[in-house]
N, C-alpha and C positions, 0 to 999 in steps of 0.2 A: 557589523562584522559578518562573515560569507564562512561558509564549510561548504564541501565538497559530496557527493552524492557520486559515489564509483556506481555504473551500469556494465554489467558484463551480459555477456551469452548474446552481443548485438547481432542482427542478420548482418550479412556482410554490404546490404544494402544502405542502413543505416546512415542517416545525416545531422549533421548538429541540428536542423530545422527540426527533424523528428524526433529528437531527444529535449529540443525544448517545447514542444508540443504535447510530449509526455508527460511532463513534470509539473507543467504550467496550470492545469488545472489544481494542484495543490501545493505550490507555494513560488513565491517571486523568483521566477529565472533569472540571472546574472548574467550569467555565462555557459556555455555547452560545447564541447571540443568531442568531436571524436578520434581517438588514437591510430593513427594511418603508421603503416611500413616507410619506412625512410628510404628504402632502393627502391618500391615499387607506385605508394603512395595510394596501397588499397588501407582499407580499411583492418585494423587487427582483432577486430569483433569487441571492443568493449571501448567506454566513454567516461566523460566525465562532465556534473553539473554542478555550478556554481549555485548554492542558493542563500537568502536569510538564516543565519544560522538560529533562529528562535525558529524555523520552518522546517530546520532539518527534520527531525524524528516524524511528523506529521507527513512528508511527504514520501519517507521510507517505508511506510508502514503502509499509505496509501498503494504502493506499487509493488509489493508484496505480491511474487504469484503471479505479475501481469503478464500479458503474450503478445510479442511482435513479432509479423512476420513467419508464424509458427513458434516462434522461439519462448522459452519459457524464461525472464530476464532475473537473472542474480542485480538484488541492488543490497548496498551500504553504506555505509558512513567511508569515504575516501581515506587510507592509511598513507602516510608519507611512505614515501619510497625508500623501502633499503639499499642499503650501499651495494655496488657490485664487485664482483671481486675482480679486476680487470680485464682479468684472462693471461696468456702467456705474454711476457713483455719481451717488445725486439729493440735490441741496440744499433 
């Protein structure tokens, strides 16, 4: 089974190549998506990694503090997404 590894605070340069580059040295990459803008298709500074989930905690702790890019990177355990509230609805 897989769990998720949220990476925030990405440089805006940031690529899935480089987030599984990160991770890879401490536990099995799956999968690596970075989160892009839908009208523009930049990046929105934070990602997501697919790993082993017996590998999770080990490779959180690992990246603890790391630095890309300048950037000092927030990582944790991926929270499912809460509901939105739709906003104003048109008829």
């Amino acid at each position: 089974m897989a769990k998720t590894i949220y990476v925030g605070n990405l440089p805006w340069s940031a690529t899935e190549d480089d987030l599984t580059q990160l991770v890879s040295p401490h536990a099995t990459v799956l999968s690596a998506r970075v989160a892009t803008d839908r009208e523009t298709g930049r990046s929105r500074g934070f990602g997501f990694v697919e790993v082993q989930d017996d590998q999770l905690q080990q490779a959180i702790d690992a990246l603890q503090n790391v630095e890309m890019g300048g950037r000092v990177l927030t990582i944790n355990e991926a929270r499912p997404r809460e509901p939105r509230s739709g906003g104003p609805r048109r008829y």
